[in-house]
C-alpha positions in Angstrom: 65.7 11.9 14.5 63.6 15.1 14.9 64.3 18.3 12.6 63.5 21.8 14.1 62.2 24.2 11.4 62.2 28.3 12.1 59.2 29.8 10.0 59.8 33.3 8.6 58.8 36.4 10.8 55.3 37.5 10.4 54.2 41.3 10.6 50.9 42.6 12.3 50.0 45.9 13.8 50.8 44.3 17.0 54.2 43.1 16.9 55.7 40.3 15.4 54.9 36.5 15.6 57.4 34.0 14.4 57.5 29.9 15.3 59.2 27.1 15.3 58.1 23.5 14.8 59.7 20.0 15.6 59.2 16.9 13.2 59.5 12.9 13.7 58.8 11.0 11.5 57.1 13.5 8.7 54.2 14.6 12.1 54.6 17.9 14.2 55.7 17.0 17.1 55.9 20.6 18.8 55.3 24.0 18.2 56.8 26.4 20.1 56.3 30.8 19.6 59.8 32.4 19.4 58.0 35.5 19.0 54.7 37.1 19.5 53.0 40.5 20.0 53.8 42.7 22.1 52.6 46.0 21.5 50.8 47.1 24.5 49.9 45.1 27.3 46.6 44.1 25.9 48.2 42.6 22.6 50.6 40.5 25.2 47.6 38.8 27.2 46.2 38.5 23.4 49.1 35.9 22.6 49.2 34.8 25.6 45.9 33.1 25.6 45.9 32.7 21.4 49.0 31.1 21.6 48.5 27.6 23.7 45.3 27.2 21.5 46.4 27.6 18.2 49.2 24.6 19.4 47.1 22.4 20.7 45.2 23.2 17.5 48.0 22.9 15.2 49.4 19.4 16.8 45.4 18.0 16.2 44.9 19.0 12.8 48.9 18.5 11.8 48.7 21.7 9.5 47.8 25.0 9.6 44.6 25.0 8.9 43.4 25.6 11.8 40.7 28.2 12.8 41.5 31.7 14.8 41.4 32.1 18.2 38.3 34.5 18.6 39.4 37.7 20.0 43.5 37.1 18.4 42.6 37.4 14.9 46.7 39.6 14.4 48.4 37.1 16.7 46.7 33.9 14.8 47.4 35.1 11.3 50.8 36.1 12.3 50.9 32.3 13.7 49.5 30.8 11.4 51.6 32.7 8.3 55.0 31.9 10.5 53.9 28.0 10.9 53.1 27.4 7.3 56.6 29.0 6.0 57.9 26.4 8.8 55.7 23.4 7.6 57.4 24.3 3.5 60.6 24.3 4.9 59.7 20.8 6.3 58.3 19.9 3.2 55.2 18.9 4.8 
């Protein structure tokens, strides 16, 4: 049975960023961006291209230790500070 975990909201001078993450089995099985900035039109298209990377990212590595997207620095440590409070929840 898969378990959703929420990670905590994450503050940057762009807007917020919070995720959520679904485990089987003890392995990330999705990641998903509840939230991400949204300060200006520019910080939107930011996330929007940051954020499928930094998934596909996350699901490879199964962590958060990932790299940031170049050009999304905010958005990815927002992600990136969100998925880890998600990933202790999980214990993993």
């Amino acid at each position: 049975m898969s378990r959703t975990y929420v990670g905590t909201t994450a503050s940057t001078p762009y807007g917020n960023v919070k995720v959520e993450i679904v485990v089987f089995r003890g392995r990330i099985t999705d990641v998903k961006a509840l939230e991400l900035t949204n300060f200006g039109g520019r910080s939107v298209q930011i996330s929007d291209y940051a954020a499928p990377i930094l998934r596909k990212e996350v699901l490879a590595a199964q962590s958060a230790r990932v790299h940031s997207v170049g050009g999304a620095t905010y958005t990815s440590n927002g992600y990136l500070t969100s998925l880890q409070a998600a990933l202790d929840k999980a214990s993993l």
